[in-house]
N, C-alpha and C positions, 0 to 999 in steps of 0.2 A: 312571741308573735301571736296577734290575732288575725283570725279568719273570720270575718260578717257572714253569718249566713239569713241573717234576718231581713225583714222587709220595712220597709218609711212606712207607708198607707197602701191603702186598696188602691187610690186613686193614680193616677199616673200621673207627673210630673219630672220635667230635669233642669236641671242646672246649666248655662252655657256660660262662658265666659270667652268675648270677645275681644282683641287687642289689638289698639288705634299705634301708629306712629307720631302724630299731630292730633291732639286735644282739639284746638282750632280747624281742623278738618274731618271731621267725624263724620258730617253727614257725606263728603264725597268719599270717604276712605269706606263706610258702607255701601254707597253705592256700587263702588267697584267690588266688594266683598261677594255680594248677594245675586246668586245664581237668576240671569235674566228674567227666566222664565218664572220668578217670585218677586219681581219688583212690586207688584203693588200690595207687598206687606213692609214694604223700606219705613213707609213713615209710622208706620206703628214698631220698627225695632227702634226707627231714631227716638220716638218717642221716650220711649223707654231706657232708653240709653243716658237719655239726659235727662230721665229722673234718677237715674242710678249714681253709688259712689266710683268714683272712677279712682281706683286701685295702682299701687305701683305692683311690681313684678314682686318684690318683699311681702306685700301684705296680701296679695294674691295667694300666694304658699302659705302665707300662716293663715288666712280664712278658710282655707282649702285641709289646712292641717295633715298635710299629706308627710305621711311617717311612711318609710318600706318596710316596717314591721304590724304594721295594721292593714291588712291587706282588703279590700274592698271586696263586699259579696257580688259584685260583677263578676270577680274573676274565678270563682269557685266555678261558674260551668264553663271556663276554659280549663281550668284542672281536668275537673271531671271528664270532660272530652278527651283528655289527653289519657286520660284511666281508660279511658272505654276504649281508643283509638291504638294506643299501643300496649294494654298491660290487655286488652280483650276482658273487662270489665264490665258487668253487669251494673244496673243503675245502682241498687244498693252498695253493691263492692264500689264502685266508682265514687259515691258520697262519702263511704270512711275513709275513701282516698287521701281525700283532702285533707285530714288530721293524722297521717305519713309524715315520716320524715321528709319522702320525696315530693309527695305534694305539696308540703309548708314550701320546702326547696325551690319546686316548680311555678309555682303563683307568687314567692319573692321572685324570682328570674322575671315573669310577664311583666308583674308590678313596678318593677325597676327599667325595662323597657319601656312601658307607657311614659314610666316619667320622666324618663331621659328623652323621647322625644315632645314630652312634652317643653320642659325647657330647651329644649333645640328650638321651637318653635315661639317661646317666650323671648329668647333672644332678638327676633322680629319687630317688636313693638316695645315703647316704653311705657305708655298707661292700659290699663286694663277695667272693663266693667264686666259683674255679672248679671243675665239675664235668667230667669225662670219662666217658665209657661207648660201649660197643662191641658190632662184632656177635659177642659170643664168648656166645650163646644169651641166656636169661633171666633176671633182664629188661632187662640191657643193650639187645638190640637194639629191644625196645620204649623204653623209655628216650630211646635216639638218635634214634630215627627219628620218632616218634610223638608222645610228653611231653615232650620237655625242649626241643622246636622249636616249640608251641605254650605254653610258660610266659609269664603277662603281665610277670614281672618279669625276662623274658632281655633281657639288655644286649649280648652279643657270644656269636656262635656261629660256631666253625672247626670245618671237616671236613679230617678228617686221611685222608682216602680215595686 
């Protein structure tokens, strides 16, 4: 098993991946997705949407390459949290945490949660695209950070931070 503890870039950037039931109804299946109070960034995700490949549920997992034995450096500071929170672990003691038996243990345990609801919520939709956006100004950084983490049809979200 591996544990990421490394970083993508300085810059900030993620990954979303949204999922349609109807291909032919995109743009109202976003509508209804997209938290009210962000509607006037609808036509720039549709935009986007349909420049993107639109993905089955199969090729979603394999672009995503999502193994439970490679575990994403997201989850190293819910480890670590959990070091510090019940073992009374200092920062450092809490980072070798992570490379424990119990820690490897504990981040496959989260890591296999996330993915298990994340196909609980794959099950929902049959096509899928991925969107990226970043904080390189507007409206990416609203985009990332704001809309596209509160969408009801987001199925998978990476930060590439």
């Amino acid at each position: 098993m591996k544990i990421r503890t490394d970083f993508v870039t300085n810059s900030s950037s993620s990954s979303f991946v949204l999922g349609f039931c109807d291909e032919k109804n995109i743009a109202s299946e976003l509508a209804d997705a997209i938290p009210s109070y962000f509607i006037e960034y609808l036509g720039n995700i549709l935009s986007n949407v349909k420049q993107s490949k639109m993905m089955t549920a199969d090729e979603m997992m394999q672009e995503h390459e999502i193994d439970e034995e490679d575990i994403p450096w997201e989850f190293s500071y819910e480890v670590m949290e959990y070091a510090r929170r019940n073992h009374g672990m200092n920062y450092m003691e809490a980072h070798n945490f992570l490379t424990s038996d119990e820690g490897i243990a504990y981040g496959k345990e989260l890591y296999k949660q996330w993915i298990d609801e994340m196909q609980d919520k794959m099950k929902k939709y049959k096509t899928f695209v991925e969107l990226e956006y970043g904080d390189h100004g507007e409206p990416g950084s609203t985009l990332e950070h704001e809309v596209m983490p509160k969408m009801a049809n987001l199925v998978l979200y990476e930060s590439h931070h």
